[in-house]
C-alpha positions in Angstrom: 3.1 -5.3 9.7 3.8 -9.1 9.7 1.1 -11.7 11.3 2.8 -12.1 14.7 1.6 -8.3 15.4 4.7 -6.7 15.2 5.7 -3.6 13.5 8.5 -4.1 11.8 8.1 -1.0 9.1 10.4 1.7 9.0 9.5 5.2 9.7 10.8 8.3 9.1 11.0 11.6 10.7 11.9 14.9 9.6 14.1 15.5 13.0 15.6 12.2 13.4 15.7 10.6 9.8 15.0 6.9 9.1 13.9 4.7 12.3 12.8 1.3 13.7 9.1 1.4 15.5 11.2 0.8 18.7 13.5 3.9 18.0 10.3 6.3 17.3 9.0 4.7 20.5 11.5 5.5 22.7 12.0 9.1 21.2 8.4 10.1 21.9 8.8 8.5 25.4 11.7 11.2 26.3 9.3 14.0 24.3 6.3 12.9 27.1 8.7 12.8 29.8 9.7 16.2 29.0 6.7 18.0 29.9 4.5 15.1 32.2 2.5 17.3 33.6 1.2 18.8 30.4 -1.9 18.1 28.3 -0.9 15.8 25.3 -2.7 14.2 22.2 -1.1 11.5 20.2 -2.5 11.1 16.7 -2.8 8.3 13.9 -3.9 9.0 10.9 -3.2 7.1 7.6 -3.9 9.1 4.0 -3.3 7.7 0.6 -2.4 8.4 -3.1 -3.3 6.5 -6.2 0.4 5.3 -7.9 0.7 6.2 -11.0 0.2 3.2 -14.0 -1.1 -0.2 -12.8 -0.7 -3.8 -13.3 -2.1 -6.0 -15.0 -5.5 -3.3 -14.3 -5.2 -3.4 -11.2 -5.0 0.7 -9.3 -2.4 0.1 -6.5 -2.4 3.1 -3.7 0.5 4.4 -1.3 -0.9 4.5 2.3 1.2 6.9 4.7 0.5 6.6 8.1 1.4 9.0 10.6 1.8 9.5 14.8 2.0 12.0 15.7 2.2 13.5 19.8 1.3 17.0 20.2 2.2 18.8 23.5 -1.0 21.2 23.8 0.4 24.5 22.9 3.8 23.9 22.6 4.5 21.8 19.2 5.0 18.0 19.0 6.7 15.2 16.8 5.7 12.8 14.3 6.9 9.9 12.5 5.7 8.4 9.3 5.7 4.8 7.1 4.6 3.9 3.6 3.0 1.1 2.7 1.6 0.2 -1.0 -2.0 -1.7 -1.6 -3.1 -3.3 -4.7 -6.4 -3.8 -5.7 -8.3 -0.5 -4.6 -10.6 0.1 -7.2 -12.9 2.9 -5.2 -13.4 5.7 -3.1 -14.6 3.5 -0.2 -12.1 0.6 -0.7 -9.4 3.1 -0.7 -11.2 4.8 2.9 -11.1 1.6 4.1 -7.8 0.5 3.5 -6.5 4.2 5.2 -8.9 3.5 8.7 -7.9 -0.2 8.4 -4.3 0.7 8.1 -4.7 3.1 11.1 -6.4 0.6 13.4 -4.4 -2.6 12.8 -1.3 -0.3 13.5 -3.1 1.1 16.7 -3.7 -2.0 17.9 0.0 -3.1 17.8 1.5 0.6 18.6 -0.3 1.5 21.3 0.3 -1.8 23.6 4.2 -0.7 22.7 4.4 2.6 23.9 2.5 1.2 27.3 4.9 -1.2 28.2 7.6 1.5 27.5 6.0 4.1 29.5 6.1 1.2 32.3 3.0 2.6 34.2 4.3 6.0 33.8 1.1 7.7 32.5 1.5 11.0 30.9 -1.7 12.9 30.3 -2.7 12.2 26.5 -5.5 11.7 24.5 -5.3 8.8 22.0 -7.2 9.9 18.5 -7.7 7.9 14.8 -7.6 10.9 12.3 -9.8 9.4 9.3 -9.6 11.8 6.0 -13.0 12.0 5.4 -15.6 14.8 6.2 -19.0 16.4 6.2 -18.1 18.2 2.9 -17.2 15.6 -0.6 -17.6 12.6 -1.7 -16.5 10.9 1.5 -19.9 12.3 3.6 -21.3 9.4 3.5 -19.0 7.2 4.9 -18.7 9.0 8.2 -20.9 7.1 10.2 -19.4 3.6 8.5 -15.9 4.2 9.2 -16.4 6.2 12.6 -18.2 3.3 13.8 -15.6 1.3 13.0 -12.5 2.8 14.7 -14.7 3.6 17.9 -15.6 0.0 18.1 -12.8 -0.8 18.5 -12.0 1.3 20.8 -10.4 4.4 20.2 -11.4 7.9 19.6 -12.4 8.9 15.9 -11.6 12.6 14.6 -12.9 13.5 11.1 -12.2 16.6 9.0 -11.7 19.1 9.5 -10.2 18.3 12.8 -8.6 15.1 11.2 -5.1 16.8 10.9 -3.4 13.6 11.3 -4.5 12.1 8.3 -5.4 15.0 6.1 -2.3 17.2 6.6 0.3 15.5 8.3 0.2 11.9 6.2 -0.7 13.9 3.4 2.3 15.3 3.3 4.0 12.2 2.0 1.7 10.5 0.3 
C-alpha cells in the first residue's frame, strides 16, 4: 500500500492467476451479482511466517493477506498478496503487524468495492479474521487486538472461526 491510500499490490488467485486490486475487484463484483439475493460474507484475514536467515539480526516476516467472499452454502473466491516486514522480534509484534495489515487494507478495499458496486448492495457481511485464539500463546491478546479492529469499525472473528486468516492466508505464507 503506498501513502495516498491506494492498493497498488498485486494479488493472486488460484482461478484467475496474477491480478491488479481493480481486476480482483471487479471479478468479485460479477461473483455478487451472480447470486444478489443470497447471503454472502466477505473475509480479510492477514497470516504470517518468519523468513528464513535475517539481516543484520533483524527477523523479517512474510504477511499474506487474503479476501475472500463466500456465497453461504455454495463456495466463494479469494484473492491473496504478500507483503514482507522487518523488524518483528515477537509474538505480539508479529499479531500486530497481521491485524494492522488487515485493517489498513480494509480501510482502502472496502471504500473500492463500494463505489464499484455503485449503490448496488448485495447482502454481505464484512469480517477481520485475526489468527489468534482462546487456546496458545496468542490468548491473551484477544481482547487487545479485537478491540482494535472493532474500533475501527469492522467485525472481528477469532479462531477457530477465523478461517480467513488461519487457513486461507495460511496457505501461502
Amino acid at each position: 500500500m503506498n501513502f495516498e491510500g491506494q492498493i497498488d499490490d498485486i494479488f493472486n488467485s488460484v482461478t484467475h492467476g496474477q491480478l491488479k486490486i481493480d481486476d480482483s475487484i471487479k471479478l468479485i463484483k460479477l461473483f455478487l451479482e451472480e447470486e444478489p439475493n443470497v447471503q454472502y460474507s466477505l473475509v480479510i484475514g492477514t497470516d504470517s511466517h518468519e523468513k528464513n536467515g535475517s539481516i543484520n539480526g533483524t527477523k523479517t516476516i512474510g504477511l499474506v493477506t487474503a479476501v475472500i467472499v463466500h456465497r453461504k452454502g455454495f463456495g466463494g473466491k479469494y484473492f491473496w498478496k504478500r507483503k514482507e516486514v522487518p523488524n518483528i522480534h515477537s509474538l505480539r509484534e508479529k499479531i500486530y503487524s497481521e491485524t494492522l495489515e488487515s485493517l489498513n487494507f480494509a480501510t482502502v478495499f472496502v471504500p473500492k468495492l463500494k463505489k464499484t458496486l455503485n449503490g448496488k448492495s448485495p447482502n454481505y457481511r464484512l469480517e477481520i479474521h485475526i489468527d489468534v485464539g482462546e487456546h496458545g500463546d496468542t490468548r491473551d491478546m484477544i481482547k487487545e487486538v479485537v478491540g482494535m479492529v472493532n474500533g475501527n469499525g469492522f467485525v472481528a472473528k477469532t479462531k477457530p472461526e477465523a478461517y480467513g486468516a488461519s487457513y486461507v492466508a495460511d496457505k501461502h505464507t
